[in-house]
C-alpha positions as CSV (number, residue, x, y, z in Angstrom):
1,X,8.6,-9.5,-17.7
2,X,8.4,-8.3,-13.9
3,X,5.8,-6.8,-12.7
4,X,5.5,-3.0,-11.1
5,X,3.1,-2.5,-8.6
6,X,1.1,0.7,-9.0
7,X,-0.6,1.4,-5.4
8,X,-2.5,4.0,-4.9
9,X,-5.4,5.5,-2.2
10,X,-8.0,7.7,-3.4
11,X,-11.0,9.6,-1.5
12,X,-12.4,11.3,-4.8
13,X,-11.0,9.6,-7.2
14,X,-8.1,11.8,-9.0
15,X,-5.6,9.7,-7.6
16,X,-7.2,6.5,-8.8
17,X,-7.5,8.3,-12.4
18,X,-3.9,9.2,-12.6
19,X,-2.7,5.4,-11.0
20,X,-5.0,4.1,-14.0
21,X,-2.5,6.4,-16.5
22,X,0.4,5.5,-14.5
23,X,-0.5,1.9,-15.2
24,X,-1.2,2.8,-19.0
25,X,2.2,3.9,-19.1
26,X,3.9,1.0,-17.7
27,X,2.0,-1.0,-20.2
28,X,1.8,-4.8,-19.6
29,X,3.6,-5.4,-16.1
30,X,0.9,-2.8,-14.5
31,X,-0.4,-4.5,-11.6
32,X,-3.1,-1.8,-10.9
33,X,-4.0,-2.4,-6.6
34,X,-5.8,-0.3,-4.0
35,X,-3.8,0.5,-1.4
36,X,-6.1,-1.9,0.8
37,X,-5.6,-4.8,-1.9
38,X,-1.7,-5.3,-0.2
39,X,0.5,-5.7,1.8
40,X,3.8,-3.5,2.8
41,X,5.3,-7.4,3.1
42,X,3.7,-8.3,-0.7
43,X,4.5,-4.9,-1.8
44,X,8.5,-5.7,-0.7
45,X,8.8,-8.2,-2.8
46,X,9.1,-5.9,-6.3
47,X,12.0,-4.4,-7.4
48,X,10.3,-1.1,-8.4
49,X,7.2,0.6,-7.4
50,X,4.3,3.3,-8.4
51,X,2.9,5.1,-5.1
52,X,-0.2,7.2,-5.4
53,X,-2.1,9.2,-2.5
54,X,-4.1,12.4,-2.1
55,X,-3.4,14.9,-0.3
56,X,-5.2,14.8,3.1
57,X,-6.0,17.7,5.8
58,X,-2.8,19.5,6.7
59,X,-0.8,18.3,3.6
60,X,-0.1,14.3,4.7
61,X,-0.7,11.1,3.2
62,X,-3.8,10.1,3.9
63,X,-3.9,8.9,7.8
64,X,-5.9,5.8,8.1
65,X,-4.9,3.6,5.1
66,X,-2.1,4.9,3.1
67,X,0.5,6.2,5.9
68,X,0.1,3.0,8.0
69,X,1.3,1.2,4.8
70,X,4.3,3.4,3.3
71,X,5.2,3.6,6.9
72,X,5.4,-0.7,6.8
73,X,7.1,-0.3,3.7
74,X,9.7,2.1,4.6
75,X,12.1,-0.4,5.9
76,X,12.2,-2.3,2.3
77,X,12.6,0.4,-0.2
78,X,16.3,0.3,0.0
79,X,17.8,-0.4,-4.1
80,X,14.0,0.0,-5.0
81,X,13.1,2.2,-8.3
82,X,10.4,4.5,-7.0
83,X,7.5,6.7,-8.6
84,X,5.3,8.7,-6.7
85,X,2.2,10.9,-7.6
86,X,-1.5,12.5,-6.1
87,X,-3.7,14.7,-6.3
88,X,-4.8,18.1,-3.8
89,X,-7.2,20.6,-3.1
90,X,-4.6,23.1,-2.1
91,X,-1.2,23.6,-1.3
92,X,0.4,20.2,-2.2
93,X,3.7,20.4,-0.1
94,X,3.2,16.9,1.1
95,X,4.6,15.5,-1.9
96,X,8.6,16.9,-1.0
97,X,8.0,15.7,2.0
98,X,7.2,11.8,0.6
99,X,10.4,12.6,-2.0
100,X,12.2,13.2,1.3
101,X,11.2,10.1,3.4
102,X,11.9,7.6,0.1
103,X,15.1,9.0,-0.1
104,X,16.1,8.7,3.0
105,X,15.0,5.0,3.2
106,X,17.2,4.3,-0.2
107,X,15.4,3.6,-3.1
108,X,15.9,5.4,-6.9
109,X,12.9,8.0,-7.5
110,X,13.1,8.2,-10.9
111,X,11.4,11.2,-11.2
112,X,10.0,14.3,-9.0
113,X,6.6,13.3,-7.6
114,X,3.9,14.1,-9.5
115,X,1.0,16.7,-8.3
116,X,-2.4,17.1,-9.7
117,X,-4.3,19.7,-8.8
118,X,-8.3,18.0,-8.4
119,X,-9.0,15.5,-11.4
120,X,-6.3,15.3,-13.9
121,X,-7.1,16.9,-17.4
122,X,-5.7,15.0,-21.1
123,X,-2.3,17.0,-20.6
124,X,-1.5,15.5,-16.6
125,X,-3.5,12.3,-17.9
126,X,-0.4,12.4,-20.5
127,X,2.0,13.1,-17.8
128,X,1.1,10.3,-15.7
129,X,1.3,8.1,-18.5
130,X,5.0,9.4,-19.2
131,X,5.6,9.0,-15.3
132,X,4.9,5.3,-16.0
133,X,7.0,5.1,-18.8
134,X,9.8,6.4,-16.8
135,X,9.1,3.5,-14.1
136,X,9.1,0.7,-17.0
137,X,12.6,1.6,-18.5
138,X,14.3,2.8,-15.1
């Protein structure tokens, strides 16, 4: 079984909460890693991928960690199966702007990112998990 990758940075920890349901979802290939536990290069090397990051300041990725490495890892999405999710204080327009930029570098979302308004609650918890699911049959 191949394993999927669900990387994720989190400042309060919502976004590590919903990459732990993601991961739940995608059952036994979940390889559950902190955005600073890879590489964009060892990151490249699966065929599909589960992104998470927060929200940060004027609706980005966050700027020190997380946009350095989808940045790297822009350039190797092409043919790659893609989920994306996070969580935000306010607003949360940053995540149709990450649906954009995959695109545009060629992989498959496989679903509309998913947005969590602070912690997730049993329901989003649920939907993360489905999110997941998604990934592991895509």
């Amino acid at each position: 079984m191949e394993k999927i990758p669900v990387i994720y940075w989190s400042g309060t920890g919502n976004t590590k909460l919903m990459a732990e349901a993601v991961a739940e979802g995608i059952g036994t290939a979940a390889e559950l890693k902190s955005v600073s536990d890879i590489t964009p290069e060892q990151a490249a090397e699966y065929s599909a991928l589960a992104l998470g990051c927060s929200a940060m300041g004027a609706e980005v990725l966050e700027e020190y960690e997380f946009e350095p490495f989808f940045t790297a890892l822009e350039p190797f999405l092409q043919g790659k199966k893609v989920v994306i999710f996070g969580s935000y204080g306010w607003g949360g327009s940053y995540m149709s702007d990450w649906e954009q930029r995959i695109k545009a570098a060629g992989a498959e979302l496989i679903a509309p990112g998913l947005l969590v308004l602070g912690a997730p609650d049993e329901a989003m918890a649920e939907s993360c998990r489905e999110l997941g699911a998604a990934l592991a049959k895509a």
